[in-house]
C-alpha positions as CSV (number, residue, x, y, z in Angstrom):
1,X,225.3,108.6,131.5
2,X,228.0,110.9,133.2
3,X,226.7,113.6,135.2
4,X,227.1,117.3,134.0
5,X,230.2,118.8,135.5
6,X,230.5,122.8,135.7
7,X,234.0,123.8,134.9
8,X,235.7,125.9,137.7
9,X,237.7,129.0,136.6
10,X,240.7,126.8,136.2
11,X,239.3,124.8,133.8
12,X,237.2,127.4,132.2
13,X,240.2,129.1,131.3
14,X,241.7,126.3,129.4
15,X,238.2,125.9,127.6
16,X,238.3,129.6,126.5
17,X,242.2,129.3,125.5
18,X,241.6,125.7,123.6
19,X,238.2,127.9,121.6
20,X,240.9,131.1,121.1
21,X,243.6,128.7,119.7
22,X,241.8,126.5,117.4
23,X,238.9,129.6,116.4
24,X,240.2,129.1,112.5
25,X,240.0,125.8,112.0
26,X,236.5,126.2,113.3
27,X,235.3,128.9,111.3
28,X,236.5,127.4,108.2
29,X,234.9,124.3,109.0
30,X,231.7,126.1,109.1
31,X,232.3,128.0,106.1
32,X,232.9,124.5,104.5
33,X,229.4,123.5,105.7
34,X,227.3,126.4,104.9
35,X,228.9,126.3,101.3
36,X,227.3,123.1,100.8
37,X,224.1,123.3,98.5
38,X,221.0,122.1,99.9
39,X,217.4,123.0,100.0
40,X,215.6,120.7,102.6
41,X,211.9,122.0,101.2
42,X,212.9,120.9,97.5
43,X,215.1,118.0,98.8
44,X,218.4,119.0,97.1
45,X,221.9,118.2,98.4
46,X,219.6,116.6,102.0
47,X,221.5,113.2,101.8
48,X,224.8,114.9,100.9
49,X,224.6,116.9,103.6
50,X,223.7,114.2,106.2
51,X,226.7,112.6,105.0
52,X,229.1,115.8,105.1
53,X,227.6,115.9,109.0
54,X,228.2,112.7,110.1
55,X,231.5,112.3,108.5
56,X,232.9,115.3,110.6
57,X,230.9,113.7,113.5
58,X,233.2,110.3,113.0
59,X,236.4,112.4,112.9
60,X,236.2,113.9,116.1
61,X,235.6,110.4,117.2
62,X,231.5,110.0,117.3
63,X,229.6,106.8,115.9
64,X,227.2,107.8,113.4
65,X,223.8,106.7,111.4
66,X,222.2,108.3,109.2
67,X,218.1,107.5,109.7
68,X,216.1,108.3,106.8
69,X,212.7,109.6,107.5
70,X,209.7,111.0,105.4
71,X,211.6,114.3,105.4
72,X,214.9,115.0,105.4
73,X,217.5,112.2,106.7
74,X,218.9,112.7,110.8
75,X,222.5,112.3,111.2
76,X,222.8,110.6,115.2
77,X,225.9,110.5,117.0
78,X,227.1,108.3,119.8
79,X,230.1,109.0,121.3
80,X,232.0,105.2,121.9
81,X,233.1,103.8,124.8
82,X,236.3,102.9,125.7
């Protein structure tokens, strides 16, 4: 496991900048999410939602499960090696 590294102004900029420029497609990828039905106390739209999760998870690149459990499902993400 890689050790944290804390960004330096330099780099901290280009974070913030990267956030600034790409702030839409964020938000409406949240938007997208919280739109999505589901009720984890009655168990409505649970599964649908763990797969709505880990299918954005794989697109940024992220191996996925979904583990069911007693409750509600958990979506785990792994990010691969190259």
């Amino acid at each position: 496991m890689e050790a944290l590294t804390i960004p330096d102004d330099a780099m901290l900029k280009e974070i913030l900048e990267y956030i600034e420029k790409n702030q839409k497609r964020y938000v409406e990828r949240l938007m997208d999410y919280v739109r999505k039905p589901s009720i984890s106390v009655e168990k409505i739209g649970i599964e649908e939602v763990a797969q709505y999760i880990a299918d954005v998870m794989e697109k940024a690149g992220l191996e996925t499960t979904i583990n069911p459990t007693k409750g509600c499902p958990v979506v785990l993400g792994r990010r691969q090696e190259s």
